[in-house]
C-alpha positions as CSV (number, residue, x, y, z in Angstrom):
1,X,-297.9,132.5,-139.9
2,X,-296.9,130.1,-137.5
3,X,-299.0,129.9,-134.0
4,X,-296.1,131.6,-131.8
5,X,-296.5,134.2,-134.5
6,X,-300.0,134.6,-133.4
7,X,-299.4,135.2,-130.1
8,X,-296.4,137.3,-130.2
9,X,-296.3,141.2,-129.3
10,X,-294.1,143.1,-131.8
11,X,-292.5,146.6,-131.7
12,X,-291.9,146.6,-135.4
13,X,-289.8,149.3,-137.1
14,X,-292.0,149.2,-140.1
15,X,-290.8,150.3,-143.5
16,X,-293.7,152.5,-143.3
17,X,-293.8,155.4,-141.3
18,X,-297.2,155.6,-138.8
19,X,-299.2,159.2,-139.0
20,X,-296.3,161.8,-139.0
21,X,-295.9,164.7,-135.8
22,X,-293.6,167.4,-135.3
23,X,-289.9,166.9,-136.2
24,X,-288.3,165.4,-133.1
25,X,-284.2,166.1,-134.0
26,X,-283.8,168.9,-136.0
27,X,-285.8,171.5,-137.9
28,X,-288.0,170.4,-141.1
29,X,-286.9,172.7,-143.2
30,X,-289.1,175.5,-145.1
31,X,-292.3,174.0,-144.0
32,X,-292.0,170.5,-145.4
33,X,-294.0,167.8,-144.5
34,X,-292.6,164.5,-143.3
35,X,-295.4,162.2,-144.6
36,X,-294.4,160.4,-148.0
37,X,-295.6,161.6,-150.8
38,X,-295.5,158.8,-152.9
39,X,-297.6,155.4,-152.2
40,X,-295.0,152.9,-150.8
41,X,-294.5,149.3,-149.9
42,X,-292.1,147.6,-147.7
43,X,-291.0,144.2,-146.1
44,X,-290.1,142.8,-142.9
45,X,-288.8,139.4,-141.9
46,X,-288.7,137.9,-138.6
47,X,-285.8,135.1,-137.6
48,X,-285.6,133.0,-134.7
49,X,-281.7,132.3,-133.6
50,X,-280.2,129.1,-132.7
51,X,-276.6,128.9,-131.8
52,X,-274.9,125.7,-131.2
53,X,-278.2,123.8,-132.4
54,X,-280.1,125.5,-129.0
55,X,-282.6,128.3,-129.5
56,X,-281.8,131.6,-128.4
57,X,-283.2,134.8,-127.6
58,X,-280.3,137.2,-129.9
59,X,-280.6,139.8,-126.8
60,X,-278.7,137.2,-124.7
61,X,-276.0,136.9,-127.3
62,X,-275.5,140.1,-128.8
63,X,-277.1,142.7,-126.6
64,X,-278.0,144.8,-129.7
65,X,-276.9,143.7,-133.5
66,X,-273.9,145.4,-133.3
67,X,-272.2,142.8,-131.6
68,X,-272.2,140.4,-135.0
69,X,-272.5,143.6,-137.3
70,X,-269.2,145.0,-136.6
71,X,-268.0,148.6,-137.6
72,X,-270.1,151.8,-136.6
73,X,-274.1,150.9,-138.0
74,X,-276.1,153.6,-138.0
75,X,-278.3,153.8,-134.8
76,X,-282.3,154.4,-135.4
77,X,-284.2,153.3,-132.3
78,X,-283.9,150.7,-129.6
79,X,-281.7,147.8,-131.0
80,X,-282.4,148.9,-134.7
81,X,-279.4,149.5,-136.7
82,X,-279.3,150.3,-140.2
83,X,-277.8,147.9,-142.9
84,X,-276.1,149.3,-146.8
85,X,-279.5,148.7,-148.1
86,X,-280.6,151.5,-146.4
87,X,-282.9,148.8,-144.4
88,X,-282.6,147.9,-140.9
89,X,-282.0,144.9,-138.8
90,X,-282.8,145.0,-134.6
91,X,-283.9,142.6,-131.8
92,X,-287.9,141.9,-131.5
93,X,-289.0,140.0,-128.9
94,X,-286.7,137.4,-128.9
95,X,-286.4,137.0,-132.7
96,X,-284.0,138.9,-135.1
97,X,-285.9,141.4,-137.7
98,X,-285.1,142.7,-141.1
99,X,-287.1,145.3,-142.9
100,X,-286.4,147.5,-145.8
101,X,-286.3,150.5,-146.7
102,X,-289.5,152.6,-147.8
103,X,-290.1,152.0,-151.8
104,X,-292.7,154.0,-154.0
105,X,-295.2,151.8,-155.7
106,X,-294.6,151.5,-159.5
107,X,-294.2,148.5,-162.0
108,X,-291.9,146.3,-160.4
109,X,-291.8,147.1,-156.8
110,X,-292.8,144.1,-155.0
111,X,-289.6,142.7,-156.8
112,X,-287.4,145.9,-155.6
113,X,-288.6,145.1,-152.2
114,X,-288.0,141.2,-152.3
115,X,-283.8,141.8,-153.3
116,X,-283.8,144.7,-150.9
117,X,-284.9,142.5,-148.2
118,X,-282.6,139.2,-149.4
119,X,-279.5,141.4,-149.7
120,X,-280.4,142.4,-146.2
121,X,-280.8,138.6,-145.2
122,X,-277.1,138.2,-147.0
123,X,-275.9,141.0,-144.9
124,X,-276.8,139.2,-141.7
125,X,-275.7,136.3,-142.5
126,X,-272.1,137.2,-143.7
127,X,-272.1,139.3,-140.0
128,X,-273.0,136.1,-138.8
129,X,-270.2,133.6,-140.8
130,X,-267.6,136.2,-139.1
131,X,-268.7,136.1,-135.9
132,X,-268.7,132.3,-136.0
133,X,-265.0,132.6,-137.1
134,X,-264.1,134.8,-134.4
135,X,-266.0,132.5,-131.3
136,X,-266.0,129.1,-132.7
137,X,-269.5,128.7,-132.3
138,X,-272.7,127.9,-134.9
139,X,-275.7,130.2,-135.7
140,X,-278.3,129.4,-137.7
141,X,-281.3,132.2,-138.9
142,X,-284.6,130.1,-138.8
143,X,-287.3,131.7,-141.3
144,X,-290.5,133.0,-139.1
145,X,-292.4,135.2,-140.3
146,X,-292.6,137.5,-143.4
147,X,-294.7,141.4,-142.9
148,X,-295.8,142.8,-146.0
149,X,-296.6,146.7,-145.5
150,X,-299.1,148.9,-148.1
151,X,-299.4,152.3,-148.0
152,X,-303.2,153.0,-147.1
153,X,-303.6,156.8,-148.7
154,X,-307.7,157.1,-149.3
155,X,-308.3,160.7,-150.1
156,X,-310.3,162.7,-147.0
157,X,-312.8,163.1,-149.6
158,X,-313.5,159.6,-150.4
159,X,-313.3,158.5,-146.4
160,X,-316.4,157.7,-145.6
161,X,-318.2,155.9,-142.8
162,X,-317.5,151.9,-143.6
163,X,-314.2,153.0,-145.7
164,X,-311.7,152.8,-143.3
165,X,-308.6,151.4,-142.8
166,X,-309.6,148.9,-140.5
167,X,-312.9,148.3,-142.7
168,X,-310.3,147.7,-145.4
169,X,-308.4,145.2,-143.0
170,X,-311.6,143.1,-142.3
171,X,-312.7,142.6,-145.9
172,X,-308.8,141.8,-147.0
173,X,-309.0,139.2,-144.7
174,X,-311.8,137.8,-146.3
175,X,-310.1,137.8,-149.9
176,X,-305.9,137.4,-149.4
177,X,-305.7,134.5,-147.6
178,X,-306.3,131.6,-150.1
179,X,-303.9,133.0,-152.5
180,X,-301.2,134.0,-150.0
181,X,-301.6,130.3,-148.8
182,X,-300.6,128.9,-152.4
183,X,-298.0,131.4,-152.5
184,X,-296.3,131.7,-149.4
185,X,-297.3,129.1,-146.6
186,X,-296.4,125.5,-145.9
187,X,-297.7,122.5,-144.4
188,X,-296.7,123.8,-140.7
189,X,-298.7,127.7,-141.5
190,X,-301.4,128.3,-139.0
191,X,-302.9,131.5,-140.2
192,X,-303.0,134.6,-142.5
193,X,-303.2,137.8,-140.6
194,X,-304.2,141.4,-141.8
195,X,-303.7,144.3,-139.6
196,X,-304.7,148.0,-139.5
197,X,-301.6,150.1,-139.2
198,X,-302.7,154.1,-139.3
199,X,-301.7,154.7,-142.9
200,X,-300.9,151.1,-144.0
201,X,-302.2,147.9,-144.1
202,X,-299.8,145.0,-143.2
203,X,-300.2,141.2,-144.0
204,X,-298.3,138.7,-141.9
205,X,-297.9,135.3,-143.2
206,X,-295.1,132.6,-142.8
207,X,-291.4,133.3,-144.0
208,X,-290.9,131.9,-147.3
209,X,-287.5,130.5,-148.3
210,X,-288.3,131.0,-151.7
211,X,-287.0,134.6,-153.0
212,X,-289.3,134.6,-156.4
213,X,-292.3,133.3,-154.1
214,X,-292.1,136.2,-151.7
215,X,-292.1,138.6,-154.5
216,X,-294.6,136.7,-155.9
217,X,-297.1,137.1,-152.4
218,X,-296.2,140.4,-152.3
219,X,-297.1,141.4,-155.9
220,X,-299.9,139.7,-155.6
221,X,-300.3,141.5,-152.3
222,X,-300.0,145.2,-152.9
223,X,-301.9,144.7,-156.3
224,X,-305.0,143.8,-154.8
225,X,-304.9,145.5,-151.3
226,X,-304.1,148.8,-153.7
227,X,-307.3,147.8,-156.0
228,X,-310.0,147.1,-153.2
229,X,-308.7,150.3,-151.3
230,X,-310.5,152.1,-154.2
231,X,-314.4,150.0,-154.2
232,X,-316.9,152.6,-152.6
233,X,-317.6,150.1,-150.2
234,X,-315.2,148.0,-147.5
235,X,-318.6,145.8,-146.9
236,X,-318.6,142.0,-147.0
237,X,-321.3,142.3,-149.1
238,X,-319.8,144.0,-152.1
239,X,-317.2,140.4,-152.3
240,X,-320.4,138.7,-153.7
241,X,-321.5,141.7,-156.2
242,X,-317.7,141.9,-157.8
243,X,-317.6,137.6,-158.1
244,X,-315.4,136.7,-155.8
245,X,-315.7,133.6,-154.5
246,X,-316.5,133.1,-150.3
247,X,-316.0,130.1,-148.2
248,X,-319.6,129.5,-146.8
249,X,-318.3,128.6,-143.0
250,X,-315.0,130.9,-142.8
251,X,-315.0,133.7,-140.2
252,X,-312.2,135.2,-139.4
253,X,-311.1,136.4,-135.8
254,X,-309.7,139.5,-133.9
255,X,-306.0,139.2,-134.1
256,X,-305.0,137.4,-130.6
257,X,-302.6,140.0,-129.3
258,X,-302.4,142.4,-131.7
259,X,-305.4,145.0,-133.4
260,X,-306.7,143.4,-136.7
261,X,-307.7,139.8,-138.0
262,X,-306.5,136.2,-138.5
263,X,-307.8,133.5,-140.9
264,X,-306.5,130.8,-138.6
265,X,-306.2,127.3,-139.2
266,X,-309.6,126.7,-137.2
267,X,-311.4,129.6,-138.5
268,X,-312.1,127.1,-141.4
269,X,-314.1,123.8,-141.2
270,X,-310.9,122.1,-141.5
271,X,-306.8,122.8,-141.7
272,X,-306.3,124.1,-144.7
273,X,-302.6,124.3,-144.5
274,X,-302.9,120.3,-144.4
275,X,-305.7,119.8,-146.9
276,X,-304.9,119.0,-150.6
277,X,-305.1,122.2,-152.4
278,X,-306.8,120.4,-155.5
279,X,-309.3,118.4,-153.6
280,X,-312.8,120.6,-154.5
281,X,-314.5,120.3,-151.4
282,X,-315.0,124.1,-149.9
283,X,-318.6,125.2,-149.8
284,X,-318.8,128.6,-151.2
285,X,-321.9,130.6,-150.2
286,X,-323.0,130.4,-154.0
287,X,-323.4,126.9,-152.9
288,X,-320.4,125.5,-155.2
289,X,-317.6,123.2,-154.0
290,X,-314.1,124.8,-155.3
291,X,-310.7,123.4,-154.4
292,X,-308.8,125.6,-152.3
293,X,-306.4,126.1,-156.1
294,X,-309.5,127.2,-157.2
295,X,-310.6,130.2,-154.5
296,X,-307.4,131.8,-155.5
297,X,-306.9,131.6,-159.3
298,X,-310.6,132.8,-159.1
299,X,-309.9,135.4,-156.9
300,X,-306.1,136.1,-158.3
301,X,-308.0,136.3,-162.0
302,X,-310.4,139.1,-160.9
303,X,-307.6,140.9,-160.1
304,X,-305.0,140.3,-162.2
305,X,-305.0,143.4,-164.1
306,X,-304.0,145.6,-161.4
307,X,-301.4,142.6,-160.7
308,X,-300.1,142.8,-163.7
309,X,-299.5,146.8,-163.4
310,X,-297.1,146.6,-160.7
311,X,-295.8,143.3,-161.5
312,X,-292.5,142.3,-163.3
313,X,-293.0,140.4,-166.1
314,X,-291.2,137.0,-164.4
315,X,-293.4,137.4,-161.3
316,X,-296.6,137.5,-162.9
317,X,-295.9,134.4,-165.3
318,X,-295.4,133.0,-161.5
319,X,-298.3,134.0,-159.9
320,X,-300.3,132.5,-162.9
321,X,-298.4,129.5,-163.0
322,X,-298.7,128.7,-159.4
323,X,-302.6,129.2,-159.7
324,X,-302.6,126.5,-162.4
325,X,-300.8,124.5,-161.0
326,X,-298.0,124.3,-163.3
327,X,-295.5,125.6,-160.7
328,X,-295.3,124.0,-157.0
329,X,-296.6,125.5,-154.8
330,X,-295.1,124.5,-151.1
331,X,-298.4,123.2,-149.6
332,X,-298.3,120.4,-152.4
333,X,-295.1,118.8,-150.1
334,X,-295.6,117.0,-147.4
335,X,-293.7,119.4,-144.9
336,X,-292.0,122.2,-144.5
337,X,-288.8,122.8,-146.7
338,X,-285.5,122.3,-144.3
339,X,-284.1,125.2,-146.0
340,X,-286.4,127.5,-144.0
341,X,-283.7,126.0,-140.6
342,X,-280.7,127.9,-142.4
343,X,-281.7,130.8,-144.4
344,X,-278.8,132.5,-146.1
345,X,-277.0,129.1,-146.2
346,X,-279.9,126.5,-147.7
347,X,-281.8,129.2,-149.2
348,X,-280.2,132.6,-150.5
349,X,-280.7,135.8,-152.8
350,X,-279.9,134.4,-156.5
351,X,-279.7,137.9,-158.0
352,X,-283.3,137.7,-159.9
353,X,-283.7,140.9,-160.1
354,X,-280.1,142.5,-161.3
355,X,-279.7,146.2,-160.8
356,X,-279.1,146.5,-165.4
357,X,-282.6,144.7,-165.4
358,X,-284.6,146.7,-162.6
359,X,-283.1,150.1,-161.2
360,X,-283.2,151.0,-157.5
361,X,-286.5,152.8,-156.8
362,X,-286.1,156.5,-155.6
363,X,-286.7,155.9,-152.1
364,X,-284.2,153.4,-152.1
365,X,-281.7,155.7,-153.7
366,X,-281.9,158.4,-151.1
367,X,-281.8,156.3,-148.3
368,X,-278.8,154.6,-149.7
369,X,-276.7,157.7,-150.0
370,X,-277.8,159.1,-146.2
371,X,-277.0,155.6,-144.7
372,X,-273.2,156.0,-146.5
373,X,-272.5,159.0,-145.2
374,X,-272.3,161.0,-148.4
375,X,-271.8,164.7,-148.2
376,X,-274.6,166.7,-150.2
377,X,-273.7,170.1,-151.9
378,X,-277.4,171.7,-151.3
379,X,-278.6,175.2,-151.9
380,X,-274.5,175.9,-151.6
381,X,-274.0,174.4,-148.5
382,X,-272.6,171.0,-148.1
383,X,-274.8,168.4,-145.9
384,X,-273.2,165.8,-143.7
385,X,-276.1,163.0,-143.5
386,X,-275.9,161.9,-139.7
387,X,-279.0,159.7,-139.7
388,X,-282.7,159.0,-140.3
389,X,-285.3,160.4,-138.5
390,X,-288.1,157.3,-139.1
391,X,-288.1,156.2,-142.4
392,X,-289.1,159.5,-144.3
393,X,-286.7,162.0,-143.1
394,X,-282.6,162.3,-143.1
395,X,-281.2,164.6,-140.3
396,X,-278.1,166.3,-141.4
397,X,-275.6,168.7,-140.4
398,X,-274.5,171.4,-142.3
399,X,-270.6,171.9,-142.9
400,X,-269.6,174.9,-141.4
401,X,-272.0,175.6,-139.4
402,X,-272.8,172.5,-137.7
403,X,-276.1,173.3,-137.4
404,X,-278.9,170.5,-137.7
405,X,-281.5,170.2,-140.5
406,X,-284.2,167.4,-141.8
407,X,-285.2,167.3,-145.0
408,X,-288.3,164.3,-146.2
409,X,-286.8,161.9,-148.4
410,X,-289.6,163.0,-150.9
411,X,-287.4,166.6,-151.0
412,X,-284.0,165.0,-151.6
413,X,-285.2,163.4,-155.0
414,X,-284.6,166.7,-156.3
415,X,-281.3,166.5,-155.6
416,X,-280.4,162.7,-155.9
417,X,-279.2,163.4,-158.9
418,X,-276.5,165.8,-157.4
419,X,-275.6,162.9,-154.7
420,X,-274.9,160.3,-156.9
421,X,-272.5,162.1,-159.2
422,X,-270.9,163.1,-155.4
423,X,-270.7,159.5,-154.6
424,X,-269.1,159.0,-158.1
425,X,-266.9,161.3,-157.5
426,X,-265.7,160.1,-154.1
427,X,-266.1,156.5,-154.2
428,X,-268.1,156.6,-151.2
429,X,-269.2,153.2,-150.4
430,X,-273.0,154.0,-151.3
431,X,-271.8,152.8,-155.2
432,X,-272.2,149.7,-153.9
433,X,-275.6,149.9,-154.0
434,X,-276.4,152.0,-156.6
């Protein structure tokens, strides 16, 4: 996370949906609940904009991204705007924002959610070539900051006092950062944050122009965050009793503008975003000196099981191989990459992850066919999908009557099936994505 990071407000649109309340556009049908069903993670990646080599706020430019977009987006909120992915793209606080869409936590995932979020990047960018075309002018997308969201879904009977979400959130921040460092920052990082979001834990870190790094911190990520969220205790104490290793004079601190925590740079005796990641010379409270390579394999090797059950087989070769050091990590340069000042140009989405070798999740699947536009024959009534509601609802009206009905994304699984062989049928755009 960089230091403007640190300091910035967001109004994220989160891939994960806060606490659900009543049905705001239409009614949820039959009694349905709105909250996802299934455990879920999702991405987020911030961009500042420069245009003509200056740095600009995209509001100034654009207004709202449908003045590079082009065509008729999908509206959700504010200046979000819904991309084919069935993610979004809008205007934060002077920076340009992508997220995906919601996708259910199963083997593979993190990887799902890396070329959801790159094909989303590609989207912008390609926006972005036309609009150059059409004004003469440059724009560059310059990598900020990547938000990796986790479904937080502790049973009410196992919530106890010390097991909460933001209990969970302080003792994460104790245990992610020197592994997300190896993974995802660079010499210029300043800090690893974890914050407490309702129902989901979310872990900001620098943008990585790396596609099979990302994947790789977010793996690494939800497979631990998913693992700790089930120890009967959220105390710092318990970090000692399961053998994980813990820097003797790291504290971290209240997030600076935002609810949660931050290992910054100088919550540590020294930067460790400058030190040499092999040089063993962090105190541990067990009174051992460990390079900082060493505090995360140790930590990544404790975990590694419940890595390796949501992990693709590629991305947890390249977790292990970065821990050994037999594949760079990007604090071993001596500065930051220059592709991170033109992503989508210097850095791009190389298909990894091809749909033959790793199918669409659900989620992504329904959301795909709502943002197209495609018609859904329904309980013998055909649906007209008119947008989202959030990210766990589609509002639709039905043909014929034009009346409006929401049904939770959880619901129309049942029926995906139904929807695609419509989209076959039709040749609606959504085959593009499916």
């Amino acid at each position: 996370m960089s230091s403007r990071e640190a300091d910035r407000t967001s109004t994220s649109d989160s891939p994960l949906p806060s606490p659900a309340g009543a049905d705001k556009v239409g009614k949820l049908e039959g009694g349905l609940s709105s909250r996802l069903q299934l455990a879920a993670i999702g991405l987020e990646a911030e961009f500042t904009l420069v245009v003509d080599d200056d740095p600009v706020r995209p509001e100034a430019i654009f207004g709202d991204p449908r003045g590079f977009l082009g065509g008729d987006p999908i509206h959700r909120t504010g200046t979000s705007y819904h991309l084919n992915t069935g993610g979004a793209v809008y205007f934060d606080t002077g920076v340009i924002e992508v997220a995906t869409p919601v996708i259910e936590i199963s083997r593979g995932c993190a990887a799902r959610a890396g070329r959801s979020l790159w094909e989303g990047i590609l989207e912008i960018r390609d926006a972005l070539d036309r609009w150059e075309r059409r004004t003469g002018h440059d724009a560059r997308l310059v990598g900020f900051s990547t938000h990796y969201n986790i479904s937080f879904d502790l049973p009410r009977h196992a919530a106890t006092r010390g097991r909460s979400v933001n209990d969970l959130a302080l003792l994460l921040s104790y245990i992610l950062p020197p592994p997300v460092m190896l993974l995802a920052a660079n010499r210029r990082s300043s800090g690893i944050g974890v914050r407490p979001r309702g129902d989901r834990i979310e872990v900001t870190a620098d943008f990585t122009p790396s596609a099979s790094l990302m994947i790789a911190t977010a793996t690494l990520i939800t497979g631990i965050t998913r693992e700790v969220m089930r120890w009967p205790s959220y105390s710092r104490e318990i970090l000692e009793e399961e053998g994980l290793p813990v820097l003797r004079d790291f504290k971290p601190i209240p997030h600076t503008s935002r609810k949660g925590w931050l290992a910054r740079k100088d919550c540590y005796p020294r930067n460790p975003f400058r030190a040499d990641i092999d040089e063993p010379s962090w105190a541990t409270t067990e009174g051992e000196l460990l390079s900082m390579r060493e505090i995360a394999g140790r930590t990544v090797k404790q975990f590694w099981e419940p890595i390796r059950r949501i992990s693709d087989p590629f991305t947890f070769r390249l977790i292990g191989s970065v821990m050994r050091g037999r594949a760079p990590s990007l604090l071993e340069l001596d500065d930051r990459p220059e592709e991170y000042d033109d992503v989508g140009r210097l850095c791009t989405w190389d298909n990894l992850f091809p749909e033959e070798k790793l199918a669409r999740s659900l989620y992504e699947r329904v959301l795909i066919r709502a943002i197209s536009g495609q018609k859904l024959r329904m309980h013998g009534h055909l649906y007209t999908p008119l947008r989202m509601d959030g990210w766990s609802q589609v509002v639709f009206r039905r043909d014929g009557t034009n009346t409006i009905h929401s049904f939770p994304i959880d619901y129309l699984i049942r029926h995906l099936r139904q929807w695609e062989r419509g989209s076959a049928h039709s040749g609606s755009a959504a085959s593009n994505f499916s």
